[in-house]
Every structure is written in C-alpha cells, then in structure tokens.
N, C-alpha and C positions, 0 to 999 in steps of 0.2 A: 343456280344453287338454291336449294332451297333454305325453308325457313328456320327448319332443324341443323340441317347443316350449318348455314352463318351462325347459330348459336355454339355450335361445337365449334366454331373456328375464332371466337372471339377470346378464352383464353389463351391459344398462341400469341393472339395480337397482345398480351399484357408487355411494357415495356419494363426495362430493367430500375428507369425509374420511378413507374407505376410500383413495382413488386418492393422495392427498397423504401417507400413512405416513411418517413419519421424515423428512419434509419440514422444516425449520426456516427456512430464509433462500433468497434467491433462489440461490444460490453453490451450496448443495446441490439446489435445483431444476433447476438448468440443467443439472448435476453429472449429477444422474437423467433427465432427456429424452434427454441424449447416447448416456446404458448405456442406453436403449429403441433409442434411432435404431442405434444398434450392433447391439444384439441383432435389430433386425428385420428388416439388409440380413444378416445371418447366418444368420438364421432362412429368408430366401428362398433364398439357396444354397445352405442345407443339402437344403430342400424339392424346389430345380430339379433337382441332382443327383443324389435320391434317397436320401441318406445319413437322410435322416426322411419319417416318412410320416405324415399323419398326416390325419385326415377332415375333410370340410369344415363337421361341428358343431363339431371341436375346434378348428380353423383357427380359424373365425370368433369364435368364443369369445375366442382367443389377440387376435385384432384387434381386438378390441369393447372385452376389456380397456386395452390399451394405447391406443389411442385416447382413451378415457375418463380415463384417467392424466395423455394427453398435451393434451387440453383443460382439465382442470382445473391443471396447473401454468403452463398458457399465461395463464387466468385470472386464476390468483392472482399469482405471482410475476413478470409482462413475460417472461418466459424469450424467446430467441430461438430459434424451429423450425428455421432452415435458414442457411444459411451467407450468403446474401444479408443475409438479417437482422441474423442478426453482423457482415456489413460495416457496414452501415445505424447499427448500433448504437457500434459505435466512431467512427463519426461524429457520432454524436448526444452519445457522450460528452464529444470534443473540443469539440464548438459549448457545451455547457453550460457548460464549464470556462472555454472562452475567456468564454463570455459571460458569467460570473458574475465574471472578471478585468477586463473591460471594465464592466462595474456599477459595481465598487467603484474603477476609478478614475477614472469620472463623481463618485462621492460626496466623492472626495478634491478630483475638481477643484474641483466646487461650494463644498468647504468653503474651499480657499484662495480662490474669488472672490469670495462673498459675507458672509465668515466678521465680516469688520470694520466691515460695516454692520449688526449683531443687535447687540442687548443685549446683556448679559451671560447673565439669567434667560430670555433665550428661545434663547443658546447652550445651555445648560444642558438645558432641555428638547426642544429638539432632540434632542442627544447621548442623552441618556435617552430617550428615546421609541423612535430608529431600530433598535434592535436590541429592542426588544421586539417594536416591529412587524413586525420577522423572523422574528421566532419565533410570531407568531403565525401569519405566513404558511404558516411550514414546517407549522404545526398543521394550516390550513387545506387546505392538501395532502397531506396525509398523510390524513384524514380522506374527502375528496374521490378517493383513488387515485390521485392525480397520477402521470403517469412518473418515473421516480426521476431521469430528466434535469433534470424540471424543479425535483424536490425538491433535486437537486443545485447549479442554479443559484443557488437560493434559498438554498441554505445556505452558498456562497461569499459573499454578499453579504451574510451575516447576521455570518458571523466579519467581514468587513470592516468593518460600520459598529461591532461592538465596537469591535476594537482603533483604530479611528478616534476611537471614544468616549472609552476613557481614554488615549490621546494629547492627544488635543484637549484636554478637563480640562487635565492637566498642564499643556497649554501656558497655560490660561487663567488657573490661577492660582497659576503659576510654582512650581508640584512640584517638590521634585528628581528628577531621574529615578532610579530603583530597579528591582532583576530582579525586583520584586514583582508590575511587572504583567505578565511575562512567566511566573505561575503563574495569573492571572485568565486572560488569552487561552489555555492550553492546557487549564488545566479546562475554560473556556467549552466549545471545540473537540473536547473529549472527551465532554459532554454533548449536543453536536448530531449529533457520529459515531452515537452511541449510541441518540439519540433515532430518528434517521432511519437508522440503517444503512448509512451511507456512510465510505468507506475514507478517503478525501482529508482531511475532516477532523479524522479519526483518526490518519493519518499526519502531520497538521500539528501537529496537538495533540501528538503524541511528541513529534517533533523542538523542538518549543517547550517543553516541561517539560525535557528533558534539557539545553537550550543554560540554562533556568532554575537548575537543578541546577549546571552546570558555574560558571556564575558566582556564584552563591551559595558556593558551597564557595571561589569562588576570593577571597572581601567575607572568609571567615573567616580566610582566611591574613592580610591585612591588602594584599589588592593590591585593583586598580580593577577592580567588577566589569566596564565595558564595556571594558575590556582583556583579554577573556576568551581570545579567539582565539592572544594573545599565553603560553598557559597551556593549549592544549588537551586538555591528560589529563584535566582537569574533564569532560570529555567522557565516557572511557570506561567511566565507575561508573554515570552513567545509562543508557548506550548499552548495557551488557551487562545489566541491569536487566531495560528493555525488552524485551529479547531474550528474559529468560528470564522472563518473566513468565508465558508458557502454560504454562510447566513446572511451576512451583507453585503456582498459583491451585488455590485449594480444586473450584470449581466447572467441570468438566470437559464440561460439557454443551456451552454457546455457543461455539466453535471458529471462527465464523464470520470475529474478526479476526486471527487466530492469524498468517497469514501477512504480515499488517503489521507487529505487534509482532517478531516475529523481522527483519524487514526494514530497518523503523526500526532498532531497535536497532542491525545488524551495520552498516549502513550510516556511522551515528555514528561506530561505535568506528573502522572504515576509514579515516574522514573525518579522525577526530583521529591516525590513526596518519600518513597522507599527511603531515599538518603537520608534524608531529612527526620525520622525514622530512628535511622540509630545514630547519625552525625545532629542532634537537634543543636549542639553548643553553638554552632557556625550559623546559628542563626544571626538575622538582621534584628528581630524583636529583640529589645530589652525586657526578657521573662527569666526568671531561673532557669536551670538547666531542666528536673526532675519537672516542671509545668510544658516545660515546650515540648517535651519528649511527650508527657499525657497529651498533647493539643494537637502533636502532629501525625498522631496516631489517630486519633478521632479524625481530621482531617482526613486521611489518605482514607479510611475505611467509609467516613461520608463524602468523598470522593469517587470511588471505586460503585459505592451504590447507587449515587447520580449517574455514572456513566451505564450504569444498566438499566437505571428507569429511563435513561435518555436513548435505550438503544431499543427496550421495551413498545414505549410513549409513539418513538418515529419511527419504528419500522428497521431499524441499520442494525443488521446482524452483525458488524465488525466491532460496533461499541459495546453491544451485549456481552459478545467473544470476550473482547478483551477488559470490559469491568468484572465479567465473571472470574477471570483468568488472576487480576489484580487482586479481588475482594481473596481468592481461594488461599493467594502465596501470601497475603497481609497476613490472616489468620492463622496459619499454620507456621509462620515467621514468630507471632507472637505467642503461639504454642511451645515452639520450640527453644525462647529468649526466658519465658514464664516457668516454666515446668520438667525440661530437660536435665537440669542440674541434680535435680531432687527427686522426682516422680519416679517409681520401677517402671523398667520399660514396656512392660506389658503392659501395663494399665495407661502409660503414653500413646502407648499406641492404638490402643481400644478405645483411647478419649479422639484419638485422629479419626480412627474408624466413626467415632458415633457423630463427630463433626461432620463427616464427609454424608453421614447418611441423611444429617440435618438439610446439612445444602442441598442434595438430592431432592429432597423431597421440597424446600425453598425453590429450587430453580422449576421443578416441577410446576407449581404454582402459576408461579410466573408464564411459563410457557402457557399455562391453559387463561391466563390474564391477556396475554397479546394474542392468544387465537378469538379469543372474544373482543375484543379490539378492531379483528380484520372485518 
C-alpha cells in the first residue's frame, strides 16, 4: 500500500469514540453536528471562490472525517441532520407531550369510574404497582434505544400515575392533606429527569419543589399552607435558589440542565412578583398598602431588566426570552391598570403601539450590545 493510500485509509480508521469527543448529552451533540454543517457550507465557499485550496487527498480526508463524526452522533444521540428533521422532530415532541397528557387523563378517568367497585387491598395495589411499572417501562426503553419521544411519553405517565398514587391513598384513607406530598412528587420528578434526560420533568419537578417550599415556609408562620398563592413571596427564596443552583454546584461538568434551572427558577420569582403586583396587601412587609403596590412594581420591572442583562452579560438566550417576555406583559399590564378606564381607545392603543416601537428599538440596542460582547 502505498503512502497516499494509508492516508486515504486513516479516516475510516476514526473510532466512534474518537468522532464523539467532548460529546456528553444529546444538547451538545446536535450543538456539534450544527458547527460541522456550518463549517462545511464555509468550507465550500471558501473552496469555490478560491480563498483555500487545497488537494483532493486533503479534501477528501476533511469529508471522511466529518462524515464519520456526523454518523456516529446521528447513531448515538437521534441528533437531527437537516432542517426537515427538526421540523419532524418538534412534531414528534408535541404528539408525545400531548399523548403522555392524554394517558394520564385516561388513568384519572378510569380511577374516578371504576375506583368504588375494588377493594380496598386491591386499591392499594394497584396505586402501588402503576408507577413502578412506569419505571420499569422507562428501564426497558432506555435499555432498548427507544426515541426519546417515546421515553418522553412514558415518562409523563409515570409522574402521573404517582402523584395519582398518593392522591388516591389520601383520599382512601382520609389523610389530611399536607405540602408533604408535594416534596415526594418533585423528587419523584427529578429522579425521572435525571434518570432519562429529559427537561419537562425537570422543569416540573422545580416548579413543584419550589411551590413545596413556598407553602411550607408559609405552615411556619402559622398561616394555611394551601393558601399559599394568597402569600406569594414564599415563592421567591426557592425561585432564586433554582436559579442559581448552576452557579454553585460543586460539579461543573453536567451543564446539560443548566438552562432549565435558571428558567425555572427566574420564571417563579416573576410569577410571584406579578401577584404580588396587584395582591401587594398579603404582603409579609409591614408598609402600607398604596407603598407596597409602588415597591413591587419597581421590583418586578427592576427584576425583569436584570434578567435580561443577565441573559445579555452570559450569553443564555432563555433568560433574555424570558425577561423580555416579563418586562413587555409588566408594562402593558400597567398600561392597561393606568389608562384603560379613562383614555379613548385609539389613542390607547396608539400609546401601546408607540411603547411596542420603543421596545423595538430598546431591544434592538441590546442585541447589537451582546453581538459586540461575542
């Protein structure tokens, strides 16, 4: 063989673990197919136009590798190759979603129709069995390769016949109800995230540990925990928690949920600032009413703008999203609380239009502020 040839035969030799390097989760696999697919419509233009030259051992070499990259992440991780795909594939996400919501309220139906003709002991057993057998399922596709669509479905309907599970309990032998079990359903939720890699359950499991947290803290002051909503600043101690939980975790490696926890998180705190908003009286602060309503207004909107310089500042398009998202419905909330009463609607709405073209041109800013940034 000669010397050209062992060169043309050394990209076949790439292994799968060679081509998959610094690969961890599918998020960074698809992350890497895309800098390929970029790099090789750049790589032809550079080629067409002359600006590189380069031989056709060395071309093909360049093709062999990437190619071999781009089948083994295709292998391993579902990645989607081409833009049809990714249509394909956020279709596939929706149908799982819906259809793992549609599961679980077959299982609710079932239990309200046939729930008063069982036993007690073969209630009991039931309730216990169906979420084990979820999790075996999720085992057995996991195991198996299953699509993560379908690991997805299955793992909706695994959290749902829990928190079905100890509902059902409660009701059968008349528990008081407690936010107790609302620290079993988002542990649960964060070991299925975990187990399988999936965001939804992760995000559900936050928002459930943190709504846990707000009412427990609020059983301490000596109010009703499921009057929690009526107390929402319980909220913002787990919501900003969440948030910064990527910041301090010891182990720096797994990043894969990063952009949920900060999401969850900011999301919370917004959520209880809104309330808080037009409910300001159920505050904790001993302030007036007419000061706390001013303060938590200024709060939620110098909240909403931190979460955009923070999404600006690091790079996280999910914070920018969603403090743009916050700041836009604040203001047009207070538009609408301010001026709706009184104002002719044409000129309401001409003041909505000239706001919207403010922000426009604000967020515009901003974007050419973190393009100078990169």
């Amino acid at each position: 063989m000669s010397r050209n040839d062992t060169k043309a035969a050394e990209p076949s030799a790439i292994t799968p673990a060679v081509a998959g390097i610094a690969v961890e989760d599918r998020k960074a696999a698809q992350a890497r197919l895309e800098r390929i697919q970029a790099f090789q419509l750049q790589l032809r233009e550079l080629l067409q136009t002359g600006v590189l030259d380069l031989s056709e051992d060395q071309r093909s070499r360049v093709d062999n590798y990437l190619e071999t990259v781009r089948a083994d992440l295709a292998a391993r991780f579902d990645v989607d190759i081409s833009e049809t795909e990714k249509r394909f594939s956020l279709g596939m996400r929706i149908a799982s979603t819906l259809g793992g919501l549609a599961f679980c309220l077959a299982l609710v139906l079932f239990f309200y129709r046939f729930w008063g003709q069982l036993y007690t002991g073969t209630q009991v057993i039931l309730l216990a069995a169906a979420p084990l057998l979820g999790l075996a399922l999720l085992g057995i596709l996991g195991k198996c390769r299953a699509a993560r669509y379908y690991v997805s479905l299955a793992a909706i309907v695994v959290l749902g016949s829990f928190i079905l599970n100890l509902t059902a309990i409660g009701f059968t032998f008349n528990i008081t109800p407690t936010p107790n079990a609302m620290l079993a359903w988002g542990a649960f939720a964060l070991v299925v995230a975990y187990g399988c890699r999936l965001d939804l359950p992760l995000a559900a499991g936050l928002a459930v540990l943190t709504v846990f947290f707000s009412a427990t803290s609020l059983s301490w002051t000596g109010g009703y925990w499921e009057s929690l909503m009526e107390r929402p600043e319980g909220l913002l101690p787990g919501g900003l928690l969440a948030a910064a939980i990527p910041a301090i975790r010891r182990n720096p490696g797994n990043m894969e949920f990063d952009p949920i926890y900060r999401l969850v998180g900011m999301s919370m705190v917004l959520f209880a600032l809104t309330i808080l908003m037009h409910r300001s009286a159920f505050s904790y602060l001993p302030l007036p009413h007419p000061a706390l309503s001013i303060f938590y207004q200024l709060v939620a909107f110098l909240t909403a703008a931190a979460v955009i310089g923070w999404g600006v500042s690091q790079a996280r398009q999910e914070l920018f999203h969603l403090g743009s998202a916050a700041f836009v419905l604040f203001l047009f909330d207070r538009f609408f609380i301010w001026w709706w009463d009184w104002m002719p609607r044409y000129l309401f709405f001409l003041v909505i239009g000239l706001a919207a073209l403010s922000l426009l041109f604000l967020f515009r800013r901003l974007r050419m502020l973190g393009r100078r940034s990169v």
